[in-house]
ZAROKE-586843 format. One record per residue (C-alpha): residue number from 0; residue in three letters; x, y, z. Coordinates in steps of 0.02 Angstrom, whole numbers, plus 50000, padded with zeros to 5 digits. Layout:
# ZAROKE-586843
R num residu    c1    c2    c3
R NUM    ALA     X     Y     Z
...
This chain:
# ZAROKE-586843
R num residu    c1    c2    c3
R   0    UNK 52338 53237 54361
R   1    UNK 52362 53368 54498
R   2    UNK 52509 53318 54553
R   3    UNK 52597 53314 54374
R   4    UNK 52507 53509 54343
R   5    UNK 52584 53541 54517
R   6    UNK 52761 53461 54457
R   7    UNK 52762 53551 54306
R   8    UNK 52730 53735 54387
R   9    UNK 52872 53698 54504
R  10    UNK 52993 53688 54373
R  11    UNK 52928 53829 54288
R  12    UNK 52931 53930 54423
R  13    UNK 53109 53890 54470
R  14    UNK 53187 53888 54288
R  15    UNK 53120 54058 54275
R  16    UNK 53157 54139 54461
R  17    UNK 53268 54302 54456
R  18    UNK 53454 54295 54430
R  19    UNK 53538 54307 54599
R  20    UNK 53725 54332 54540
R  21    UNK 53791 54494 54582
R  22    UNK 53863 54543 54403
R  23    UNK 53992 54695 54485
R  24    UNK 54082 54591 54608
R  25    UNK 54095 54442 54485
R  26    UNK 54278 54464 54421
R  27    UNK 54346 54486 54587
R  28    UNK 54351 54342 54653
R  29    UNK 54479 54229 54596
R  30    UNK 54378 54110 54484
R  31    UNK 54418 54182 54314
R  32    UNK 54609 54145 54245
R  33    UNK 54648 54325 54149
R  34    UNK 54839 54314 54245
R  35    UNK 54965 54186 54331
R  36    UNK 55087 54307 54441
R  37    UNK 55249 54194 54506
R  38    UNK 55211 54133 54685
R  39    UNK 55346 54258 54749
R  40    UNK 55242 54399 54739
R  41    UNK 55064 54332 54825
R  42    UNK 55024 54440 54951
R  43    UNK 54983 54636 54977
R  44    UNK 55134 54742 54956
R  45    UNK 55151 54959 55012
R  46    UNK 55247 55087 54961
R  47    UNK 55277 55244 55066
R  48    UNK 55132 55348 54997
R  49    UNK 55000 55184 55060
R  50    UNK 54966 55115 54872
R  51    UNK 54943 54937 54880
R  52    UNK 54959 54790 54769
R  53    UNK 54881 54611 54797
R  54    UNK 54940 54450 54707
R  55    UNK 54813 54324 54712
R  56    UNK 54842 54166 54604
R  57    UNK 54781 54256 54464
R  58    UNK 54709 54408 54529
R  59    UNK 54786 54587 54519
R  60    UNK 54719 54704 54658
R  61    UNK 54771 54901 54652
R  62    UNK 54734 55025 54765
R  63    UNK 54796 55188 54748
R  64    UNK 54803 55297 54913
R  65    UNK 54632 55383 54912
R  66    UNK 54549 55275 54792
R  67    UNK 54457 55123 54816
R  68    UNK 54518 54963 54776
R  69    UNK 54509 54901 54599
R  70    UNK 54515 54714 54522
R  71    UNK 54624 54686 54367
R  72    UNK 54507 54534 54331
R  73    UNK 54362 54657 54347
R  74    UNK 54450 54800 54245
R  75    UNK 54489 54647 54087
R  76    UNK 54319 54572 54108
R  77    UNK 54237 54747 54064
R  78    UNK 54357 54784 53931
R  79    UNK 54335 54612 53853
R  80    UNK 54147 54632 53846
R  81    UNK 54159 54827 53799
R  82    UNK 54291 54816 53660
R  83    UNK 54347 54652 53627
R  84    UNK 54545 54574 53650
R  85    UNK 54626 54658 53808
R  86    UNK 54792 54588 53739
R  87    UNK 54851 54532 53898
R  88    UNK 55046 54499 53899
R  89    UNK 55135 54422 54046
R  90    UNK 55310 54378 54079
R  91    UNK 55380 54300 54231
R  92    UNK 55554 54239 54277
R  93    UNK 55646 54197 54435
R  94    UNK 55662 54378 54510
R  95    UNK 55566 54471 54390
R  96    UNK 55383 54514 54332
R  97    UNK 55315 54625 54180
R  98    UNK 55114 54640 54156
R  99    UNK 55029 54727 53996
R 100    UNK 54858 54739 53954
R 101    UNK 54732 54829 53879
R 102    UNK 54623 54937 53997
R 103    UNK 54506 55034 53916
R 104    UNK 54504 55097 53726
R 105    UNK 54634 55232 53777
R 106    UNK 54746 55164 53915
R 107    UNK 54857 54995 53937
R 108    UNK 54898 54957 54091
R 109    UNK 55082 54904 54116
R 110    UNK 55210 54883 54240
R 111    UNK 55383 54800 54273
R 112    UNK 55437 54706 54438
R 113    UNK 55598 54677 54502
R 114    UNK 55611 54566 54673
R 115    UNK 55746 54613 54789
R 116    UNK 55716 54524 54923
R 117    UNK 55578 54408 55017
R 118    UNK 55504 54572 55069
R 119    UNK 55546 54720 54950
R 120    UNK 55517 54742 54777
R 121    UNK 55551 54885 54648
R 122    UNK 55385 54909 54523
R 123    UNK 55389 55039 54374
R 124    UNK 55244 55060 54266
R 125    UNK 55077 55106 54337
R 126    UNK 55149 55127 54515
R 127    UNK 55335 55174 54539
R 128    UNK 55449 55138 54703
R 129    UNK 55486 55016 54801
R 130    UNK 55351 54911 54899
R 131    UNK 55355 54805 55060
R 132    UNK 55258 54648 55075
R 133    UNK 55144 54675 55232
């Protein structure tokens, strides 16, 4: 009889043990399938003024010279929960790229990509100019 008391408290004890998943750093990894860039453009790419953008898989990763780093996975998954339907619009051809999407109740995010070459592209939108792939 102990050992089924004993049993049960371990399960009880374990079902109900504190959460150990770190909520703000769960949309940046690249788990959650908000976008599907074309393979062309995975990688971190600069401009001039050091802004950087990173093309996971389906990740989106800005960082605007000065700022710190921020996940468009991360920026959907709070608008999602916050407001509902981030509207997220994608189009992707051979040479070309365009991203839309909702980013908080006042702002959508949006920007155009033209590839020029294997290492330079031209982005308009939320950063303008052309970037290098590092």
């Amino acid at each position: 009889m102990k050992k089924l008391i004993l049993l049960f408290a371990l399960i009880f004890i374990t079902s109900c043990s504190k959460d150990d998943t770190n909520h703000e750093n769960i949309f940046t990894d690249d788990t959650y399938m908000y976008f599907d860039p074309p393979s062309w453009l995975f990688g971190t790419w600069t401009n001039t003024q050091g802004d950087k953008i990173t093309f996971t898989a389906n990740n989106v990763i800005f960082n605007e010279y000065g700022n710190p780093a921020s996940s468009a996975n991360e920026e959907i998954a709070y608008y999602e929960k916050n407001f509902g339907n981030p509207n997220i619009q994608e189009t992707a051809y051979a040479n070309y790229y365009s991203l839309k999407y909702n980013y908080n109740i006042d702002y959508r995010m949006k920007f155009t990509i033209i590839q020029i070459s294997d290492r330079k592209i031209d982005v308009e939108g939320f950063f303008t100019g052309t970037f290098t792939k590092l």
